[in-house]
FIPA-598007 format. One record per residue: x, y, z of N, C-alpha, C in turn; residue in three letters. Coordinates in Angstrom, 2 decimals, decimal comma. Example, Ala and Ser with C-alpha at 12.3 -4.5 7.8 and 13.67 -1.06 7.14 Angstrom:
<rs>
R       nc1       nc2       nc3      cac1      cac2      cac3       cc1       cc2       cc3   type
R     13,19     -5,69      7,80     12,30     -4,50      7,80     13,20     -3,30      7,80    ALA
R     12,85     -2,25      7,08     13,67     -1,06      7,14     12,90      0,03      7,87    SER
</rs>
This chain:
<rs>
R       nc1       nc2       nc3      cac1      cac2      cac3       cc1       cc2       cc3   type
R   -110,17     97,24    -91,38   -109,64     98,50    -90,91   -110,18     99,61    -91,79    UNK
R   -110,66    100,57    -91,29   -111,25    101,76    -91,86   -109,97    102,46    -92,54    UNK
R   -110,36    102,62    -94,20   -109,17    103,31    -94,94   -108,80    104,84    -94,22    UNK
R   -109,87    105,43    -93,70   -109,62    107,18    -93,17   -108,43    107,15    -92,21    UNK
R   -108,79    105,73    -91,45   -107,87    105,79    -89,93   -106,08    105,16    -90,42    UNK
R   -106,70    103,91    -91,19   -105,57    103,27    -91,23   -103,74    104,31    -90,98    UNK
R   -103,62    105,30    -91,56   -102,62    106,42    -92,10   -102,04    106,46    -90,24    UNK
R   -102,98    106,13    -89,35   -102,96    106,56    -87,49   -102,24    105,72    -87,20    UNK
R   -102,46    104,36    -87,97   -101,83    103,50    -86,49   -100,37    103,01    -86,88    UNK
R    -99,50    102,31    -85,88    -98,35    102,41    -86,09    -97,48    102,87    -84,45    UNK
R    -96,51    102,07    -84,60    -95,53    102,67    -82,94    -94,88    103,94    -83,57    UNK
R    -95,46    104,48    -82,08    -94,42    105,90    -82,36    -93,50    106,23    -80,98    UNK
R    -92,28    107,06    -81,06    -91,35    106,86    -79,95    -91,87    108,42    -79,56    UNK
R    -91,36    108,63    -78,26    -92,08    110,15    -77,28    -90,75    110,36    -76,63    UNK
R    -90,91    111,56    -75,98    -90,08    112,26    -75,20    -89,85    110,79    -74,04    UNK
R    -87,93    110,85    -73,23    -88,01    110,71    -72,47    -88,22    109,39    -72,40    UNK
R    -87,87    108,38    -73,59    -88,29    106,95    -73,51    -89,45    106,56    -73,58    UNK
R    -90,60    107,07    -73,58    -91,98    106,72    -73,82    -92,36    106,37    -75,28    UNK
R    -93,03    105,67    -75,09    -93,61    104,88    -76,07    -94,68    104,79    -76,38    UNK
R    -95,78    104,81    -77,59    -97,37    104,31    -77,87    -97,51    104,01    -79,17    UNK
R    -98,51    102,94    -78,94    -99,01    102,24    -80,03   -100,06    102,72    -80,22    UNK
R   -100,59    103,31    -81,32   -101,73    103,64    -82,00   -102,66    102,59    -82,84    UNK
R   -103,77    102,32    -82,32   -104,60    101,13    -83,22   -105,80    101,90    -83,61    UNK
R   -106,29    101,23    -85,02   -107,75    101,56    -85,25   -108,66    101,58    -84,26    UNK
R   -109,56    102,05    -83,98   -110,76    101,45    -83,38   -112,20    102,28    -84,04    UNK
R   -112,74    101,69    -83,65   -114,62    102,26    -84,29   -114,79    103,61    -84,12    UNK
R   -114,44    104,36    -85,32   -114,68    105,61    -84,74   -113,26    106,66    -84,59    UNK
R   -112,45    106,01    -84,12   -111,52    106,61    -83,70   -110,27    105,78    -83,38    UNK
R   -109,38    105,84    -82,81   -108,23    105,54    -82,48   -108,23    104,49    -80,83    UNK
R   -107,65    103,99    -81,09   -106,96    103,72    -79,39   -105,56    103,98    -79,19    UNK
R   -105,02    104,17    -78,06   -103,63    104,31    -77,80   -103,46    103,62    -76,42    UNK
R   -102,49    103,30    -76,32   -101,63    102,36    -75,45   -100,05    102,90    -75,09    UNK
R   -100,14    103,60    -73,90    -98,93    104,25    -73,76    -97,91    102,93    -73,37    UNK
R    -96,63    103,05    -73,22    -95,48    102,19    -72,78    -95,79    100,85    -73,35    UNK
R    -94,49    100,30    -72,93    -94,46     99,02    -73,43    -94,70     98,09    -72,14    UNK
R    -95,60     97,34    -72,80    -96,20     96,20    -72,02    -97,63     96,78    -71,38    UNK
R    -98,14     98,09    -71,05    -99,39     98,42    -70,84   -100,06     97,81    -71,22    UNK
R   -101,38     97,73    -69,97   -102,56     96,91    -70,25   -103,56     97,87    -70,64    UNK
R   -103,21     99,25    -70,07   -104,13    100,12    -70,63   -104,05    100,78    -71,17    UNK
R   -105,63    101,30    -71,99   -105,73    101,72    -73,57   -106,47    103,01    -73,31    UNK
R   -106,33    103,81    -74,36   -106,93    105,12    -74,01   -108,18    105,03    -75,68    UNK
R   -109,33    105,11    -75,40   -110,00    104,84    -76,80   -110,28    106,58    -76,74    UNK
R   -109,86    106,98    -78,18   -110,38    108,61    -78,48   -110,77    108,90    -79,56    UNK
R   -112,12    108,96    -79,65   -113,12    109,04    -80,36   -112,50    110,49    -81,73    UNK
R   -113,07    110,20    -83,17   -112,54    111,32    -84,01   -113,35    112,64    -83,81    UNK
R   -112,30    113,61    -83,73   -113,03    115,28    -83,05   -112,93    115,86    -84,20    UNK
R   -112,57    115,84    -85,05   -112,14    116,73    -86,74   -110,83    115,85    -87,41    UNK
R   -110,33    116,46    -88,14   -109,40    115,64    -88,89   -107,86    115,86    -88,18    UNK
R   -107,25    114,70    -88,13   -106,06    114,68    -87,38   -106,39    114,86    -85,72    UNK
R   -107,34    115,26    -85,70   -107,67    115,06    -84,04   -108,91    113,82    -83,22    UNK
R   -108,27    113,45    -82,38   -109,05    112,64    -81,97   -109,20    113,02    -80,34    UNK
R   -110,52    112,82    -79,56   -110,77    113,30    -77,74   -111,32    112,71    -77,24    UNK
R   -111,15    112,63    -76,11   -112,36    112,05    -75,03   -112,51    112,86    -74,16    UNK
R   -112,81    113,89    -73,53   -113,22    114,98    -72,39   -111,57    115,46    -72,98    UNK
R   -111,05    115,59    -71,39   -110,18    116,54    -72,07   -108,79    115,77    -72,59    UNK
R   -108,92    114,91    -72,48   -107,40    113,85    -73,17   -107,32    114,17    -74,78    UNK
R   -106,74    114,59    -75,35   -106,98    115,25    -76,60   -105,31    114,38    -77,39    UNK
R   -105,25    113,46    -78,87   -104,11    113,71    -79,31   -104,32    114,02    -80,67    UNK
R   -103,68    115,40    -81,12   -103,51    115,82    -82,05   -102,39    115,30    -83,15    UNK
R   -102,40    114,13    -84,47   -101,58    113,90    -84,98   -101,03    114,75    -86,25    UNK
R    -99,62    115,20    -86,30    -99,14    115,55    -87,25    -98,87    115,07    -88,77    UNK
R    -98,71    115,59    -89,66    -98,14    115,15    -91,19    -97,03    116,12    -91,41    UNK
R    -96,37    115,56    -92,44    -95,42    116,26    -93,76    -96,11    116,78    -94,72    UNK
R    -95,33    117,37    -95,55    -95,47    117,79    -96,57    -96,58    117,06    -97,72    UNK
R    -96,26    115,81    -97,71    -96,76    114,80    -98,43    -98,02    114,08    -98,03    UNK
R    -98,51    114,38    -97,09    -99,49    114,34    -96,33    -99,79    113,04    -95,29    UNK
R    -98,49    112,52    -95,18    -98,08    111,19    -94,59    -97,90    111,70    -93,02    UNK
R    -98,68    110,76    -92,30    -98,77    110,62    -90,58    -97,41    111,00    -89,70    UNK
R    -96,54    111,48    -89,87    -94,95    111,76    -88,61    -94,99    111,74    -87,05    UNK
R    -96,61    111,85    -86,65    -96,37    111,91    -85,06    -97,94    112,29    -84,43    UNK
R    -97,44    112,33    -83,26    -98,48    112,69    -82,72    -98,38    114,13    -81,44    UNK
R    -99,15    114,89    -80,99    -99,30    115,33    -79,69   -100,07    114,99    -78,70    UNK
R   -100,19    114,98    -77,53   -101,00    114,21    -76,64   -100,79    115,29    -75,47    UNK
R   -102,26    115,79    -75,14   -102,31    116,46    -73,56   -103,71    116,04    -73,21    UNK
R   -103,31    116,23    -72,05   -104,86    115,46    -70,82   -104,59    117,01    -69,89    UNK
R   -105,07    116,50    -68,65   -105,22    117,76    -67,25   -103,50    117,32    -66,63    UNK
R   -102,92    116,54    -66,66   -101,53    116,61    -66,16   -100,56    116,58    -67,43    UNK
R   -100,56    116,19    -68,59    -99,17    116,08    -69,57   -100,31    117,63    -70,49    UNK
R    -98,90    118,46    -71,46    -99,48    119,13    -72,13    -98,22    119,45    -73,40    UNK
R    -99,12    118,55    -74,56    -98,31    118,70    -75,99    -97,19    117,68    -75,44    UNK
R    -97,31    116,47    -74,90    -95,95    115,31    -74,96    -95,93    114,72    -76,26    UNK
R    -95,11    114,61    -77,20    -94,81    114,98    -79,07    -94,58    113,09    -78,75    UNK
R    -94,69    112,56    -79,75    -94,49    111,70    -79,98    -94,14    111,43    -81,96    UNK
R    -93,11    110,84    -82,17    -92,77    110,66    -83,42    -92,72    109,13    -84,23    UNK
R    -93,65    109,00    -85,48    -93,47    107,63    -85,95    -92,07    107,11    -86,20    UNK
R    -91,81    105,66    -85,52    -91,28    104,83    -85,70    -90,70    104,63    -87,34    UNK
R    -89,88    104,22    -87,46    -89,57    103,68    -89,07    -89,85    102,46    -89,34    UNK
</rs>
């Protein structure tokens, strides 16, 4: 696992009962909305804390301390759906 990414992955809970799992991948991230999904969204790194693929964009947040708390996620239909790390 790439030390830059590792800080990404981790379940985080979303608005509304939604759910995603964040995994390493080459480059960038994958995400996996809901539970039990088969499908994965791979999004390549765009700058720091952001990762895209056209326009599916999720922007992850920190604290103070510079520790990972969440994420944002908008495409062409969802815009800024917040998602927050798990404990």
């Amino acid at each position: 696992m790439q030390p830059a990414l590792h800080p990404y992955a981790g379940c985080y809970a979303g608005e509304s009962a939604a759910s995603a799992e964040v995994m390493v991948a080459d480059g960038g991230v994958t995400v996996r909305f809901g539970r039990g999904s088969r499908g994965r969204l791979e999004l390549p790194a765009a700058s720091p804390d952001v990762f895209r693929q056209g326009s599916m964009i999720a922007r992850f947040h920190r604290n103070a301390a510079g520790e990972v708390t969440g994420f944002s996620y908008s495409d062409p239909l969802l815009r800024g759906l917040r998602f927050a790390r798990r404990a």
